[in-house]
C-alpha positions as a Python dict, from the first residue, in 0.01 Angstrom:
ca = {
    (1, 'X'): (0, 0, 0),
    (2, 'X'): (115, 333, 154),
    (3, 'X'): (-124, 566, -82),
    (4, 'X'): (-442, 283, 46),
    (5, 'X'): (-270, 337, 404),
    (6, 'X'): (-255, 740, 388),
    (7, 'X'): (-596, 734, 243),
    (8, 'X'): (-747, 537, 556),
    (9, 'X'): (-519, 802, 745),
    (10, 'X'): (-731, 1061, 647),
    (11, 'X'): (-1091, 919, 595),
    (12, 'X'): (-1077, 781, 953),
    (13, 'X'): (-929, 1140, 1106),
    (14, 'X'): (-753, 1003, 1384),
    (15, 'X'): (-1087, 959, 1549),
    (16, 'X'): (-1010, 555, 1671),
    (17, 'X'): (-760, 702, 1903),
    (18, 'X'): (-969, 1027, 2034),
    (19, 'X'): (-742, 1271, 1844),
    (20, 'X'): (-882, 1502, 1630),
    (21, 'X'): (-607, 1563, 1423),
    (22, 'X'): (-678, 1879, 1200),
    (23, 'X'): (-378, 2165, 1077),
    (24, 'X'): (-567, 2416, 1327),
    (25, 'X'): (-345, 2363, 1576),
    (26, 'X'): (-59, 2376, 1347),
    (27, 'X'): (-188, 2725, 1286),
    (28, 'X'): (-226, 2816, 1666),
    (29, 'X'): (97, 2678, 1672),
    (30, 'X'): (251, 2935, 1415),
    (31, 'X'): (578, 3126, 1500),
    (32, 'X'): (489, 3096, 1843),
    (33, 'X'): (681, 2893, 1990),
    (34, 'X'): (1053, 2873, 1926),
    (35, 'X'): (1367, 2810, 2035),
    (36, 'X'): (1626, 3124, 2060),
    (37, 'X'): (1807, 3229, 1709),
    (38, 'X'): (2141, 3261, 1691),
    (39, 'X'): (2398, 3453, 1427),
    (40, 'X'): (2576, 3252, 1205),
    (41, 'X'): (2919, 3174, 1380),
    (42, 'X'): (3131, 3435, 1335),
    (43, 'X'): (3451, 3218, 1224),
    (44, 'X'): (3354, 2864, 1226),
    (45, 'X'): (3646, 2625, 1012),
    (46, 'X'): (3705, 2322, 876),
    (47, 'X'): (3958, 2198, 1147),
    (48, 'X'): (3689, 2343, 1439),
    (49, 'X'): (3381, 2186, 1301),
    (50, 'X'): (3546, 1871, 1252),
    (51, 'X'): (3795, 1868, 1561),
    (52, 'X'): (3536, 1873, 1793),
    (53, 'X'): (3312, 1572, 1612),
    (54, 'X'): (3651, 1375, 1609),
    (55, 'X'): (3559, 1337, 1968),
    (56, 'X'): (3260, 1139, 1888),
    (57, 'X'): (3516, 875, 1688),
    (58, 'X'): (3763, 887, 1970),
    (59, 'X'): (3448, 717, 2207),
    (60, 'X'): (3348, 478, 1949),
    (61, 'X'): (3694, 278, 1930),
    (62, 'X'): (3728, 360, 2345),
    (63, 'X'): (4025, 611, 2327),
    (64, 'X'): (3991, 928, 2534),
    (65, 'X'): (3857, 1231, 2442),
    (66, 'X'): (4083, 1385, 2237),
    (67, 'X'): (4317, 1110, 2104),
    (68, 'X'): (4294, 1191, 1755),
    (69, 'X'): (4392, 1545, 1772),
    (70, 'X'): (4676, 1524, 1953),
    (71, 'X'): (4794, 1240, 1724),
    (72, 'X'): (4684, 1514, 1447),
    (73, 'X'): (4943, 1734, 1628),
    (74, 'X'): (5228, 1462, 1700),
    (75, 'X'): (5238, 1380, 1311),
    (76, 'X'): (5254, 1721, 1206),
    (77, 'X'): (5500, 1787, 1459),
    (78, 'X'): (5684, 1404, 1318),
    (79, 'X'): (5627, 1580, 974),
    (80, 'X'): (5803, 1931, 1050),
    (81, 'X'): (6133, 1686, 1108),
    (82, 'X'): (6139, 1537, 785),
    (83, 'X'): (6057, 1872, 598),
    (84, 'X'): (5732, 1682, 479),
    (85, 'X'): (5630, 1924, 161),
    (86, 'X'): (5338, 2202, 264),
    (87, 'X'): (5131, 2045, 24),
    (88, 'X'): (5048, 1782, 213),
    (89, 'X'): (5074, 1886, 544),
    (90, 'X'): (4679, 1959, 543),
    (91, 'X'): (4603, 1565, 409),
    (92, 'X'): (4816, 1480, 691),
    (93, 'X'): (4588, 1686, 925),
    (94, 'X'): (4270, 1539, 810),
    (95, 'X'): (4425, 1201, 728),
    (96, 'X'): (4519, 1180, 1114),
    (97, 'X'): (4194, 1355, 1300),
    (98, 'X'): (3936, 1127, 1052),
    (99, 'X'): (4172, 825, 1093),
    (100, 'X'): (3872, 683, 1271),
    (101, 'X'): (3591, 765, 1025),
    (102, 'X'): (3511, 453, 909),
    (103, 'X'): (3513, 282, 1271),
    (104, 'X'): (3147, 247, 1382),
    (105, 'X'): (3091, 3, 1072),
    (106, 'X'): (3285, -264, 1282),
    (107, 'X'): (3089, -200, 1564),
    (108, 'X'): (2833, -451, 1583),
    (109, 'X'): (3033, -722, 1399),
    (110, 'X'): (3303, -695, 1669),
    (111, 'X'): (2994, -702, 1910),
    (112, 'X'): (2811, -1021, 1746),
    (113, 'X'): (3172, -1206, 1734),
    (114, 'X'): (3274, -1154, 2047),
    (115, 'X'): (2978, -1107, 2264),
    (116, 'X'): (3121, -798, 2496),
    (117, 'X'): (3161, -435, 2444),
    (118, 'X'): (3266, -327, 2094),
    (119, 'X'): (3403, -3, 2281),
    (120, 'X'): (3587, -145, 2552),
    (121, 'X'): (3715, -457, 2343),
    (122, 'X'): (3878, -185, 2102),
    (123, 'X'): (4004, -19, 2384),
    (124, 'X'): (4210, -349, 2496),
    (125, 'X'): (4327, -438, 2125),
    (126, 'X'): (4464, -88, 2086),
    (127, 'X'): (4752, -241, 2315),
    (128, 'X'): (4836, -538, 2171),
    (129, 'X'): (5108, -638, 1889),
    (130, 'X'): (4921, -815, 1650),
    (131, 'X'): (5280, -937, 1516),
    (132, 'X'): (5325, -1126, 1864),
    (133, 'X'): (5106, -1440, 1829),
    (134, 'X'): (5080, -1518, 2208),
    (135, 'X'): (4964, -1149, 2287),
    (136, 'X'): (4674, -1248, 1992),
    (137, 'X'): (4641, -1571, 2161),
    (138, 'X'): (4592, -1408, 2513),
    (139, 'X'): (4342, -1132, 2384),
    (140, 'X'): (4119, -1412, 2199),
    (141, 'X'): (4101, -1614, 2524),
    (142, 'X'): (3984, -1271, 2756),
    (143, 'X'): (3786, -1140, 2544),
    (144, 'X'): (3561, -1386, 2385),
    (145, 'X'): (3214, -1409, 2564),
    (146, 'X'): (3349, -1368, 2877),
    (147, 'X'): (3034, -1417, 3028),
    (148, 'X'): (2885, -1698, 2777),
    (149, 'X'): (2909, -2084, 2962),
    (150, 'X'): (3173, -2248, 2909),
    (151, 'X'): (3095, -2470, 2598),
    (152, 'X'): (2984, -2223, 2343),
    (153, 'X'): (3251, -1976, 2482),
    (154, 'X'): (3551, -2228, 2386),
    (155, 'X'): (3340, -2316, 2066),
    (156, 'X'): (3373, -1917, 1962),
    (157, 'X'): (3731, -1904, 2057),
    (158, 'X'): (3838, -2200, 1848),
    (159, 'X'): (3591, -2047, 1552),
    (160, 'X'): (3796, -1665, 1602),
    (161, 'X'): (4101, -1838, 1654),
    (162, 'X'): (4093, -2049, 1331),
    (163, 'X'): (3979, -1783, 1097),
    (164, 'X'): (4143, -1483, 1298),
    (165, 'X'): (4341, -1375, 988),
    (166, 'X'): (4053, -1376, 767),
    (167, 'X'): (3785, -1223, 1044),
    (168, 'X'): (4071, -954, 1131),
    (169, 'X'): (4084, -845, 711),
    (170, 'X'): (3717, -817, 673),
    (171, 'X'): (3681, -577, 974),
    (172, 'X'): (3985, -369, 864),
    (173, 'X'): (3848, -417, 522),
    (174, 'X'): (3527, -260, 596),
    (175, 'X'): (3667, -47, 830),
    (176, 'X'): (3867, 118, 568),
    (177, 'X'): (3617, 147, 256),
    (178, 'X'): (3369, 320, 482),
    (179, 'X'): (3610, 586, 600),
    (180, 'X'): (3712, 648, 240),
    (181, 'X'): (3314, 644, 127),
    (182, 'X'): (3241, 919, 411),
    (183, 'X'): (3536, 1122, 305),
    (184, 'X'): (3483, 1118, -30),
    (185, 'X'): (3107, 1279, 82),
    (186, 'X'): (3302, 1521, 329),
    (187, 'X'): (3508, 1624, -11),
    (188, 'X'): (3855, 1541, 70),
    (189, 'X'): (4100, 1449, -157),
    (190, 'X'): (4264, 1125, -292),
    (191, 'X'): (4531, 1210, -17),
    (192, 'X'): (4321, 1169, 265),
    (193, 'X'): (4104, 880, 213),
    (194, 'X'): (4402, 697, 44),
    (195, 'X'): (4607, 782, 402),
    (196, 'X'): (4335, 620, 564),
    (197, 'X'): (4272, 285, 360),
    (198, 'X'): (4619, 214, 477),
    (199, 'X'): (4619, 319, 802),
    (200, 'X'): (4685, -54, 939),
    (201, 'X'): (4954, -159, 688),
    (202, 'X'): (5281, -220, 846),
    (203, 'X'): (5623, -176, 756),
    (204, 'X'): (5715, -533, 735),
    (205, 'X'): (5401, -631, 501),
    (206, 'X'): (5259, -806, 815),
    (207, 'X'): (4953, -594, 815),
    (208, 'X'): (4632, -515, 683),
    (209, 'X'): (4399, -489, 461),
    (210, 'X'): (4684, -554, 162),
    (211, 'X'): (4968, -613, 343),
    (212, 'X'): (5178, -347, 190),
    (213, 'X'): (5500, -306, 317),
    (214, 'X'): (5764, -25, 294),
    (215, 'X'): (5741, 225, 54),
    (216, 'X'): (5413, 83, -95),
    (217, 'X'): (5244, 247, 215),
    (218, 'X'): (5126, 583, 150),
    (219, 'X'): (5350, 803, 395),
    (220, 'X'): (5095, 970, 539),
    (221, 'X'): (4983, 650, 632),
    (222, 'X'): (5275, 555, 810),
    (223, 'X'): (5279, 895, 1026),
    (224, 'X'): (4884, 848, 1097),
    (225, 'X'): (4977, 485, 1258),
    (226, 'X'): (5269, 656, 1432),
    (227, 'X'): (5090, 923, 1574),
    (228, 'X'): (4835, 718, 1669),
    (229, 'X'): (5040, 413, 1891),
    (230, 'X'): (5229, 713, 2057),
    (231, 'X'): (4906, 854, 2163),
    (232, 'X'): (4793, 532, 2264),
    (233, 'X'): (5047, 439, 2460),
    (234, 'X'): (5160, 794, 2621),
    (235, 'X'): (4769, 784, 2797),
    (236, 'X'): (4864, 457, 2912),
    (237, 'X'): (5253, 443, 3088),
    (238, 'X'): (5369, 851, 2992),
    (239, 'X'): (5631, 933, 2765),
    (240, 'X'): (5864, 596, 2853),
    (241, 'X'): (5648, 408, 2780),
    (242, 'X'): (5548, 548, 2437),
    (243, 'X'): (5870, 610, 2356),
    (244, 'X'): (5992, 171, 2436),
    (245, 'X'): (5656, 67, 2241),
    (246, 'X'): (5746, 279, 1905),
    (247, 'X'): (6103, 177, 1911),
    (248, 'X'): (6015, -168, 2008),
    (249, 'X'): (5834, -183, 1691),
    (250, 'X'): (6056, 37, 1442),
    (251, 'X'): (6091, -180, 1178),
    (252, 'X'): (5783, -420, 1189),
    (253, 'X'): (5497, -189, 1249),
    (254, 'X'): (5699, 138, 1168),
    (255, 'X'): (5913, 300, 938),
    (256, 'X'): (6229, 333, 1099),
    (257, 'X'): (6339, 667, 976),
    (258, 'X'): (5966, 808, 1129),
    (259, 'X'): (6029, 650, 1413),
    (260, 'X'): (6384, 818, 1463),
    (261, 'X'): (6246, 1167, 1327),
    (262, 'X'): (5944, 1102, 1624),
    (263, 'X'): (6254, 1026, 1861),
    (264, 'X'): (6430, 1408, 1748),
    (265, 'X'): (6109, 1598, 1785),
    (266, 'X'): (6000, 1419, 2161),
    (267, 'X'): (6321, 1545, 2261),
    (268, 'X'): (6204, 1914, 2207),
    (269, 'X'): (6120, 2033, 2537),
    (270, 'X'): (5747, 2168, 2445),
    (271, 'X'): (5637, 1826, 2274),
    (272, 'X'): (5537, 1623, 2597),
    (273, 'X'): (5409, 1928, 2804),
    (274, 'X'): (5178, 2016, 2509),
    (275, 'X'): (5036, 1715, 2493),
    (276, 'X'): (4945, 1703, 2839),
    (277, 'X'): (4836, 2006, 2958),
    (278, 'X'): (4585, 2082, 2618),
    (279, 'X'): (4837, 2309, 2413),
    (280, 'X'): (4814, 2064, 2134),
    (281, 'X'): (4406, 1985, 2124),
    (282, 'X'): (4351, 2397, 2097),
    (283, 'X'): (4614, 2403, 1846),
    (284, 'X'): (4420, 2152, 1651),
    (285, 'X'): (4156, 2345, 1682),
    (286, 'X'): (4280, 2653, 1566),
    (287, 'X'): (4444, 2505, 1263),
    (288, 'X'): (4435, 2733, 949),
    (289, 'X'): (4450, 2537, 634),
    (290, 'X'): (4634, 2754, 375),
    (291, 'X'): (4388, 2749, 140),
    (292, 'X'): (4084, 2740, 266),
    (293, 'X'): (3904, 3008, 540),
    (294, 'X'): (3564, 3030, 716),
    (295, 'X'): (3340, 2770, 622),
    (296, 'X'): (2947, 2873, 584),
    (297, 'X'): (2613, 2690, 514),
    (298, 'X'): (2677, 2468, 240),
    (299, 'X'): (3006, 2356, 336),
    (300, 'X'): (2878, 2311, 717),
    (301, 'X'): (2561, 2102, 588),
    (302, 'X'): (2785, 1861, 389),
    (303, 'X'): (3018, 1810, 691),
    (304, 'X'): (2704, 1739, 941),
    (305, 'X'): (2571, 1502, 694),
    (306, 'X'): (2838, 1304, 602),
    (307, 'X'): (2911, 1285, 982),
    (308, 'X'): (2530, 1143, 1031),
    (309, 'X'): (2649, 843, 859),
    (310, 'X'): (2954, 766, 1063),
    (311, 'X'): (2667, 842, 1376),
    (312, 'X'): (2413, 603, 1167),
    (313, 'X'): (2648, 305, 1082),
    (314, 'X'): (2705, 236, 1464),
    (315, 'X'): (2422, -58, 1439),
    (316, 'X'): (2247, -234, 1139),
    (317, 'X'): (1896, -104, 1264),
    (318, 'X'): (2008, 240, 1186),
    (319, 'X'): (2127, 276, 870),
    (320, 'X'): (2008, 633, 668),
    (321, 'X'): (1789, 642, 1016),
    (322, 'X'): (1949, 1053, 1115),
    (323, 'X'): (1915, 1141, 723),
    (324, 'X'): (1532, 1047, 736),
    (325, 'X'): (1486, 1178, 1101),
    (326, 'X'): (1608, 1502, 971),
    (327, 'X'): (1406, 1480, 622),
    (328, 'X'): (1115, 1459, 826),
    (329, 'X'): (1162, 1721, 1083),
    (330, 'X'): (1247, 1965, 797),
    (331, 'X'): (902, 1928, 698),
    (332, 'X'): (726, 1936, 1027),
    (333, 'X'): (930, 2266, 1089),
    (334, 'X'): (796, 2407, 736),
    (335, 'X'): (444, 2281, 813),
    (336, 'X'): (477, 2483, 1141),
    (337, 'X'): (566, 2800, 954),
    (338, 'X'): (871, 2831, 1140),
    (339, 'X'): (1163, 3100, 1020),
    (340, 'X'): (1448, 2967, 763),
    (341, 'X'): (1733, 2954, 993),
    (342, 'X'): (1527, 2773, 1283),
    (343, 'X'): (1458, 2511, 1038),
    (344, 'X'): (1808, 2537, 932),
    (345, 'X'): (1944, 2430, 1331),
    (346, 'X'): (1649, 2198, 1356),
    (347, 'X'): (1794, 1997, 1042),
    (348, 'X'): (2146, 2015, 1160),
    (349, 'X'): (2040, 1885, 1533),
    (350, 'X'): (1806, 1584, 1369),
    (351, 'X'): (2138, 1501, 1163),
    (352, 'X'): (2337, 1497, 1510),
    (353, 'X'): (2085, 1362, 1733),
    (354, 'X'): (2231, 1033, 1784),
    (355, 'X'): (2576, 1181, 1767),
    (356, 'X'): (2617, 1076, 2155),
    (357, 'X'): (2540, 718, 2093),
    (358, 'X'): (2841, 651, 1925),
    (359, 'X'): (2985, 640, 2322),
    (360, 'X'): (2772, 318, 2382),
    (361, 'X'): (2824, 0, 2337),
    (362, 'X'): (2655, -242, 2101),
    (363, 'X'): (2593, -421, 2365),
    (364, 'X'): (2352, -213, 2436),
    (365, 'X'): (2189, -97, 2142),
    (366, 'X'): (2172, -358, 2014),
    (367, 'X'): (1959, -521, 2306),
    (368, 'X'): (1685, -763, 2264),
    (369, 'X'): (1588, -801, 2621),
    (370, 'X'): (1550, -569, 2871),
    (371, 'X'): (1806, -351, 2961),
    (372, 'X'): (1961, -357, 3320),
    (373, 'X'): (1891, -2, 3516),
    (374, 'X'): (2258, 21, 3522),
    (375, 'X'): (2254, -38, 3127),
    (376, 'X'): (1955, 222, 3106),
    (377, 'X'): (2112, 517, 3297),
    (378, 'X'): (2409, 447, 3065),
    (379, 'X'): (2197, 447, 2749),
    (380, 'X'): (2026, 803, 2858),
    (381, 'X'): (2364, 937, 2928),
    (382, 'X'): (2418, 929, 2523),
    (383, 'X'): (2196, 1288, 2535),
    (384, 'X'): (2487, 1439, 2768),
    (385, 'X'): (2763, 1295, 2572),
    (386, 'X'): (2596, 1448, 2288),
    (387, 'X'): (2602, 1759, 2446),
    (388, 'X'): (2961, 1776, 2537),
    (389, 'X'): (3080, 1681, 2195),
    (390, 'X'): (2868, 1966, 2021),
    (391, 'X'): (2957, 2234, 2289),
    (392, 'X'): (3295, 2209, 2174),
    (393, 'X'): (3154, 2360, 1822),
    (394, 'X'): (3160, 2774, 1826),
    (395, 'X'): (2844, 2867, 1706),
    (396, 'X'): (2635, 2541, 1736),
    (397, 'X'): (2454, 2680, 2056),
    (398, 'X'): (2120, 2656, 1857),
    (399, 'X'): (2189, 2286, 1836),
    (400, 'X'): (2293, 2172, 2191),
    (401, 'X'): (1922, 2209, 2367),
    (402, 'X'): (1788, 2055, 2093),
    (403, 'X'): (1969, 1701, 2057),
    (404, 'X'): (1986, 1698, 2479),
    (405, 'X'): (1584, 1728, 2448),
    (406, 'X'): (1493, 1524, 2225),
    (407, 'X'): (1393, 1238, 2479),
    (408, 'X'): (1210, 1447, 2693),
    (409, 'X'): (821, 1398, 2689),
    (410, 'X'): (560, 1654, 2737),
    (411, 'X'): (450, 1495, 3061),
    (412, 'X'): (747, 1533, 3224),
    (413, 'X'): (811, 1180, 3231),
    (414, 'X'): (1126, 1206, 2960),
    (415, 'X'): (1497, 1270, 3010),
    (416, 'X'): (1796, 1353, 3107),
    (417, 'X'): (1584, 1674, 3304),
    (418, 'X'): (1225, 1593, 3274),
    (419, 'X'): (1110, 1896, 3134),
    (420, 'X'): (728, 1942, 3059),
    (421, 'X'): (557, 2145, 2717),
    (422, 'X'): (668, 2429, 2666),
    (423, 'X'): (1022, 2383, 2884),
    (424, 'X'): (1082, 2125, 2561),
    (425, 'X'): (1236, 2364, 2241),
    (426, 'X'): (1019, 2295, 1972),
    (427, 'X'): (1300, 2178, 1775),
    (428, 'X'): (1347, 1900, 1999),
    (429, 'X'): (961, 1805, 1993),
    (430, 'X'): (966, 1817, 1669),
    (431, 'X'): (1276, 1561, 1656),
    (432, 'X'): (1124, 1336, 1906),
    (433, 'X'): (790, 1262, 1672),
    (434, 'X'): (1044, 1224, 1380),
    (435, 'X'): (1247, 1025, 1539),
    (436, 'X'): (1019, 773, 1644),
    (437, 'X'): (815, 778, 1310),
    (438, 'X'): (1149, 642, 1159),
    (439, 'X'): (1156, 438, 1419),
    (440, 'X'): (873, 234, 1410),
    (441, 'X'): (910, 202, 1007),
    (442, 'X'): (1280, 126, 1016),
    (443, 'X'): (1343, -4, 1333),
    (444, 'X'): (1399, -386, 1459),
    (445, 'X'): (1026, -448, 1447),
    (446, 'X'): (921, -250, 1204),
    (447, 'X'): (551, -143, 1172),
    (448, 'X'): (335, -295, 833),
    (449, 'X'): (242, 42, 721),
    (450, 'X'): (233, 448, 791),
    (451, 'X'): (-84, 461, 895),
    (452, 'X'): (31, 194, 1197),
    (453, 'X'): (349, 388, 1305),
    (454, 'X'): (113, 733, 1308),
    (455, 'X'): (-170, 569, 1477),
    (456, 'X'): (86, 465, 1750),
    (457, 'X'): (222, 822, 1776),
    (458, 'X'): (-136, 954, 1844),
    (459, 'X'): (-203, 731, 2132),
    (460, 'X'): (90, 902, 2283),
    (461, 'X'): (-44, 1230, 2235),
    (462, 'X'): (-7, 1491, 2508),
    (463, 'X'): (174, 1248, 2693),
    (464, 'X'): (504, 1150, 2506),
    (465, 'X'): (477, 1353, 2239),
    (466, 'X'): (342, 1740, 2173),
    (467, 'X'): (-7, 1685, 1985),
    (468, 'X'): (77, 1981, 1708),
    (469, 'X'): (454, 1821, 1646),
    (470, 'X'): (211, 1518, 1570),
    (471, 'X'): (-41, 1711, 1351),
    (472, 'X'): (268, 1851, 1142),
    (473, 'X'): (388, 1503, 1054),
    (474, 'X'): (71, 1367, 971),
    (475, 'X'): (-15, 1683, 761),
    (476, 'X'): (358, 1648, 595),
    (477, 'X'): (260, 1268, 548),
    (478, 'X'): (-49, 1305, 351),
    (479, 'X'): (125, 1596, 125),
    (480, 'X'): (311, 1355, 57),
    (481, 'X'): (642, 1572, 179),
    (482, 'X'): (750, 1274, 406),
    (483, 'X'): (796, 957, 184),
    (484, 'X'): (715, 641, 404),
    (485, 'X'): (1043, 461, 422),
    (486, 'X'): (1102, 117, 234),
    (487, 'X'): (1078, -171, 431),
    (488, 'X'): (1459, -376, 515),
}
């Protein structure tokens, strides 16, 4: 069907639309027009590439900005106390700042069961002892469909509250494979992704997914979930309050000997102040790993990709979606003739394009109807958020213009700033057409065929989308360098 579809594609020339579609203005188009190059970064590592994406994870479960490295700080800080080997301080690191990895699988289940805001209904959960049944009790009766009627509201809170042990494994469950999947892509060790399997046992066997208790639990598992409660809680109430909630729970939730080594180093008179005034996030940053220097091309495109996933596995619809995005934009870039390390930035920013969606809600990307305008302006705030989390990246300047673009429309009518042609990097027109080819393949309502989804592109033409960004895909198409997605 798709070699009959690309061969109407080209007999018919594009004409039913009135768009000529030929490669000349590909050729016009020629290392014309492009965004500004940039050097390699200079001394771009592990712990700062990845630092600043943790970020993106600390939105997703509702946390601010920043929880996950200083918890990456607090353990290692826990870990200095108990003389933890310098072997594994560095799976600690990683173990603690990707804690969260797997998290945006959950997202729409969590949205679908409970009918309100994946984000802020992690948010909520983060505070409550799930070994205190009338604090579960109280959090399934708030946070069901709180704005369902009545009936089928009380009919979801019986359903949750009779399988709550079984719903609550399967989310961890998943939760906890995924991270370990994207780590193992990432190229972590055993250490790591075994740390973060167990992230949510407890030290009385009361938690999940295996209900390990003690010893069984990896212990950089147990100083993860440490780290990560303190955190939690010092946002919320300040050091007191941190410090009541971990020793309220030493014992059931926490290794008691961690929790008096985290008692010894929060009396050192640095550890609070570091935490709040940023010492501990730019030490994160800075971390050197002993073995392991400057990262470079390879190393940086593995990272980025594995990341996409995490981005991509936010909602059902968009699964592989920035992998194919970025497929395809590779070869409208190389159809364009543009240089090696534009294309280069172009494929990173497709692979991150998304990357500030993971701050929304499934609530509302996962929308059937129309969104509210107070739903909308939050939805084309993801392109800022976006921003933010990538300026945080030394080096990934290239990128930043690029994925805050890519919604703009060569009319003037796009956003966040409604730039017009040529304002628009060609990078980011270039993403836009690739993005919503994938789109309209892969998408909720997917299209029947290629020659649909390009025919629909065309009619947008010089108003959406730039008409030679268009004219490289549907070359790339019929070269057969952009493979027509299979249908869900």
């Amino acid at each position: 069907m798709a070699q009959r579809a690309l061969a109407a594609m080209a007999d018919r020339g594009w004409a039913e639309s009135g768009n000529d579609m030929t490669v000349l203005t590909i050729r016009q188009m020629q290392g014309r027009t492009t965004v500004p190059l940039s050097a390699e970064p200079e001394r771009l590592t592990r712990a700062e590439l990845l630092s600043a994406l943790s970020v993106a994870l600390d939105l997703t479960e509702g946390l601010p900005a920043g929880h996950s490295q200083r918890a990456a700080w607090m353990a290692l800080r826990i870990a200095d106390t108990i003389h933890l080997p310098e072997a594994q301080r560095c799976d600690l690191f990683y173990a603690v700042l990707l804690k969260d990895i797997g998290c945006s699988s959950n997202a729409s289940r969590l949205f679908n069961l409970y009918g309100m805001d994946d984000i802020a209904l992690k948010a909520d959960f983060r505070q409550v002892d799930s070994g205190k049944l009338m604090q579960i009790i109280q959090f399934i009766l708030t946070h069901t469909r709180p704005d369902a009627p009545l009936k089928s509201r009380l009919a979801q809170v019986v359903h949750i509250g009779l399988n709550s042990a079984n719903l609550a494994k399967e989310v961890i469950e998943d939760r906890c494979h995924r991270g370990q999947d994207i780590l193992a892509k990432m190229g972590f060790p055993h250490g790591v992704s075994d740390a973060v399997g167990s992230l949510d046992e407890h030290w009385d066997g009361r938690g999940l997914p295996q209900k390990l208790s003690g010893k069984e639990i990896p212990l950089l598992s147990r100083l993860a979930l440490l780290a990560q409660v303190i955190d939690v809680f010092h946002v919320v109430g300040g050091p007191v309050m941190a410090t009541g909630e971990i020793c309220d729970r030493s014992g059931t939730w926490f290794d008691p000997n961690l929790v008096r080594a985290f008692v010894s180093a929060s009396s050192e008179s640095d550890f609070w102040v570091s935490l709040e005034n940023g010492d501990a996030n730019e030490w994160v940053r800075r971390f050197e790993e002993p073995t392991a220097g400057v990262i470079h091309d390879a190393e940086i495109d593995r990272l980025v990709g594995a990341f996409s996933d995490v981005i991509d596995a936010k909602s059902p619809w968009t699964a592989g979606h920035s992998r194919r995005v970025a497929d395809a934009a590779d070869a409208m870039a190389a159809e364009l003739n543009l240089p090696a390390n534009q294309r280069l930035w172009i494929r990173r920013a497709a692979l991150l394009h998304d990357i500030g969606k993971l701050g929304l809600g499934n609530n509302i990307l996962e929308n059937t109807e129309r969104l509210s305008e107070l739903d909308q302006r939050r939805y084309r705030q993801h392109v800022e958020t976006g921003r933010r989390i990538l300026s945080g990246i030394r080096g990934f300047a290239p990128i930043i213009p690029l994925v805050e673009a890519h919604h703009e429309h060569v009319d003037g009518s796009g956003f966040p700033c409604g730039l017009s042609g040529e304002q628009i990097p060609v990078g980011a027109r270039i993403i836009a057409v690739a993005n919503r080819f994938d789109w309209l393949l892969c998408g909720r309502e997917p299209m029947p065929g290629t020659h649909h989804a390009m025919r629909n592109i065309a009619e947008q033409r010089g108003s959406v989308f730039d008409g030679s960004c268009i004219d490289a895909l549907a070359t790339a198409v019929l070269a057969g360098k952009i493979h027509a997605p299979l249908p869900r």
